[in-house]
C-alpha positions in Angstrom: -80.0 -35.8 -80.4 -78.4 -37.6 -78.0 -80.2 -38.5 -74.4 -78.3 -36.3 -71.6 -76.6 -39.3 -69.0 -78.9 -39.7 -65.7 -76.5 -39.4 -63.0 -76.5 -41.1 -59.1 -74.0 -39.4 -58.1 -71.9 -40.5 -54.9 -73.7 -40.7 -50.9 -70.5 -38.8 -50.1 -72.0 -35.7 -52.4 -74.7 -35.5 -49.7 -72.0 -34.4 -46.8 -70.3 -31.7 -49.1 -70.3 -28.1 -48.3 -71.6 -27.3 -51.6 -74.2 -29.8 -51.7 -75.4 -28.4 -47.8 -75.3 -25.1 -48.8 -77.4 -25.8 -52.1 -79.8 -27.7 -49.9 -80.0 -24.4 -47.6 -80.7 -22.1 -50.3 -83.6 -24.4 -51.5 -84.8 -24.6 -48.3 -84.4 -20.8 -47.8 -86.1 -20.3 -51.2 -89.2 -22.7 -50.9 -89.7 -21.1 -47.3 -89.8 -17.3 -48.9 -92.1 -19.0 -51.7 -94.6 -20.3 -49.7 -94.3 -18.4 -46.8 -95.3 -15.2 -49.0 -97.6 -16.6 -51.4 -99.7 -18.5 -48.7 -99.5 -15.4 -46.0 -100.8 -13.6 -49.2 -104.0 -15.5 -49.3 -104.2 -16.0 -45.3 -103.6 -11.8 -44.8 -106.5 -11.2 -47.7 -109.3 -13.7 -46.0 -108.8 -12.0 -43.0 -109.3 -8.8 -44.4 -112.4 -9.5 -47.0 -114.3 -11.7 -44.3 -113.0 -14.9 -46.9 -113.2 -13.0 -49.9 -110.1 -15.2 -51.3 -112.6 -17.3 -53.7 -113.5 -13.8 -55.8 -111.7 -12.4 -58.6 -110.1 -10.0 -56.5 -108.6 -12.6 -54.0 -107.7 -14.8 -57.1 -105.3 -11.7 -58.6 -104.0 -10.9 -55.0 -103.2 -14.7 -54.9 -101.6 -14.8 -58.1 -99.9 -11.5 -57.9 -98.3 -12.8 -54.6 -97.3 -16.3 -56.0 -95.6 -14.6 -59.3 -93.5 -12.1 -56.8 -92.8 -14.3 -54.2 -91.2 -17.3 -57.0 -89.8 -14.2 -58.7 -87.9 -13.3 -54.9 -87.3 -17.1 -54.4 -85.9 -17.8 -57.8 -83.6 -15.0 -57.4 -82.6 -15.7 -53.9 -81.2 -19.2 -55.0 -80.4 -18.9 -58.4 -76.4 -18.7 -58.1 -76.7 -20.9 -55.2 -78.8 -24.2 -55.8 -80.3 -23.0 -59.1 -83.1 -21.6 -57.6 -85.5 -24.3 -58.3 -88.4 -24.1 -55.6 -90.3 -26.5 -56.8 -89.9 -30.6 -56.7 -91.1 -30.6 -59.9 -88.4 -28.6 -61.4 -85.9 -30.2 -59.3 -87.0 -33.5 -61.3 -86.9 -32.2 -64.3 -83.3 -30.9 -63.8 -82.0 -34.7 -62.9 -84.1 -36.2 -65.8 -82.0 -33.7 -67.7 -78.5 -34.9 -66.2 -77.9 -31.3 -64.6 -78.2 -32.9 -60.8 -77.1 -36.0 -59.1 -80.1 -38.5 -57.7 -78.5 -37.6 -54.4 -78.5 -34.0 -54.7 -82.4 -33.8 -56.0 -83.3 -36.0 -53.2 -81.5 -33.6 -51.0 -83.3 -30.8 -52.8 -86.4 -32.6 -52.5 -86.0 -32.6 -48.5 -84.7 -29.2 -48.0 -88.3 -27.8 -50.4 -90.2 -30.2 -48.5 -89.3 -29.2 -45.3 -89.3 -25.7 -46.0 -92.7 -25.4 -47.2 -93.3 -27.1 -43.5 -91.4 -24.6 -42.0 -93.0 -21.9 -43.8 -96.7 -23.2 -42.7 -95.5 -23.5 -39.3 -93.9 -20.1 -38.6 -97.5 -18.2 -40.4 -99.4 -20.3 -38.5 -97.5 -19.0 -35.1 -97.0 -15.6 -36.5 -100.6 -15.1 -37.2 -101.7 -16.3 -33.9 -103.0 -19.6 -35.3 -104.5 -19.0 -38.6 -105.0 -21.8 -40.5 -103.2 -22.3 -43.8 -105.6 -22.8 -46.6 -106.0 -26.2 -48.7 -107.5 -26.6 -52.2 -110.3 -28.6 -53.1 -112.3 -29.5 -56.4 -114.6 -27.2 -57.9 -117.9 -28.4 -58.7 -118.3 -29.7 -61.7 -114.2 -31.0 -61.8 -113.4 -34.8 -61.5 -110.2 -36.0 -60.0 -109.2 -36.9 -63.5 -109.8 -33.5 -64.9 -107.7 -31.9 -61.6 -104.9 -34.6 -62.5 -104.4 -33.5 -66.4 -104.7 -29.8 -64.9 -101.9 -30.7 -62.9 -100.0 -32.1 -65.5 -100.6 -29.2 -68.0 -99.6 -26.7 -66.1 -96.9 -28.2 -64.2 -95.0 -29.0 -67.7 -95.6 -25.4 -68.2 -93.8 -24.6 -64.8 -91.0 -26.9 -65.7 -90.6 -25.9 -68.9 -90.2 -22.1 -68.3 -87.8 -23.0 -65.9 -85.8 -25.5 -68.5 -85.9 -23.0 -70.8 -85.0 -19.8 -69.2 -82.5 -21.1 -66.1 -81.4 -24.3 -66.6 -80.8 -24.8 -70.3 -77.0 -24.1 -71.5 -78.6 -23.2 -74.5 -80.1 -20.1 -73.3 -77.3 -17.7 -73.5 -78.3 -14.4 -71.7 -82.1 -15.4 -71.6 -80.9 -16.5 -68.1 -80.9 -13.1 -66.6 -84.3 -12.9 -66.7 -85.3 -16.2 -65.4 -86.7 -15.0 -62.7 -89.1 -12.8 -64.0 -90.3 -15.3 -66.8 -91.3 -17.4 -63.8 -92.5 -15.3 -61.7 -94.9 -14.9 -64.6 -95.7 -18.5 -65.4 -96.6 -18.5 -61.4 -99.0 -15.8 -61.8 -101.0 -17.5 -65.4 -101.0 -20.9 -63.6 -102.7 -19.5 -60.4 -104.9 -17.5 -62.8 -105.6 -20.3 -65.0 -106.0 -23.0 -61.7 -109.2 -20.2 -61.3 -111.9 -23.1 -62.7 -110.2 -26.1 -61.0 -110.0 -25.4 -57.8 -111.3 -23.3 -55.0 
């Protein structure tokens, strides 16, 4: 098997209209993502008195983070690729599908909207704060770090496999849903590690 070509690309890819519009529809994408799955989680602690740490928050959560990647995906997928995620966006250049250039222009446009999304429910909620995770009791930084690693191979893989593989054949009309749904186990499983 022969290892797929890494490719830089050219500085000039960064100024193209296809490049830009890529970069838009990642940033359009991640803003949808976290916008929903984060006002998810902000909408059901103000309405359970912070009842977001019970089985019942942890479903809404996960139910909201499978639909909105399943949206996001969607929304950029004949665009940019729909990747979301860094992550997956790193995994697509290791595989030689993007340009250095063009993942660190993806990279930007997730980055900053994710920002954007926090921003705009932290205005539109009248200055709710956006939740952070923390460590269960009983998990070490280690045990949080190999989590991570676990189940973000598992993100990036579904997304390999289903969207971004030319192998797939017509497995990639449903890419969306199959990661919508990886999104939902991952915040199910992430249940023990964090709170």
């Amino acid at each position: 098997m022969a290892v797929p070509r890494i490719a830089i690309g050219n500085p000039a890819e960064l100024g193209r209209a296809d490049a830009l519009r890529a970069a838009l529809a990642e940033f359009i994408s991640t803003l949808i993502f976290v916008f929903a799955g984060e006002g998810s989680g902000m909408a059901f602690n103000k309405l359970t008195d912070n009842g977001s740490t019970t089985p019942a928050g942890l479903v809404a959560a996960s139910l909201a983070h499978g639909f909105g990647l399943f949206v996001a995906v969607s929304v950029g997928a004949n665009i940019s690729g729909g990747h979301v995620n860094p992550a997956v966006t790193f995994g697509a250049f290791v595989g030689g599908h993007i340009s250095l250039f063009r993942t660190i222009l993806y990279w930007i446009a997730q980055l900053l909207g994710s920002v954007v999304a926090c921003l705009l429910l932290k205005f539109s909620t009248g200055g709710l704060t956006t939740s952070a995770f923390a460590l269960s009791s009983g998990v070490g930084a280690w045990n949080a770090v190999v989590f991570e690693i676990v189940m973000t191979f598992g993100l990036v893989y579904t997304v390999y496999a289903t969207a971004i593989d030319p192998k797939k054949g017509t497995l990639g009309t449903i890419a969306p849903i199959a990661i919508g749904f990886i999104s939902f186990y991952i915040q199910v499983k992430s249940w023990h590690a964090i709170v």
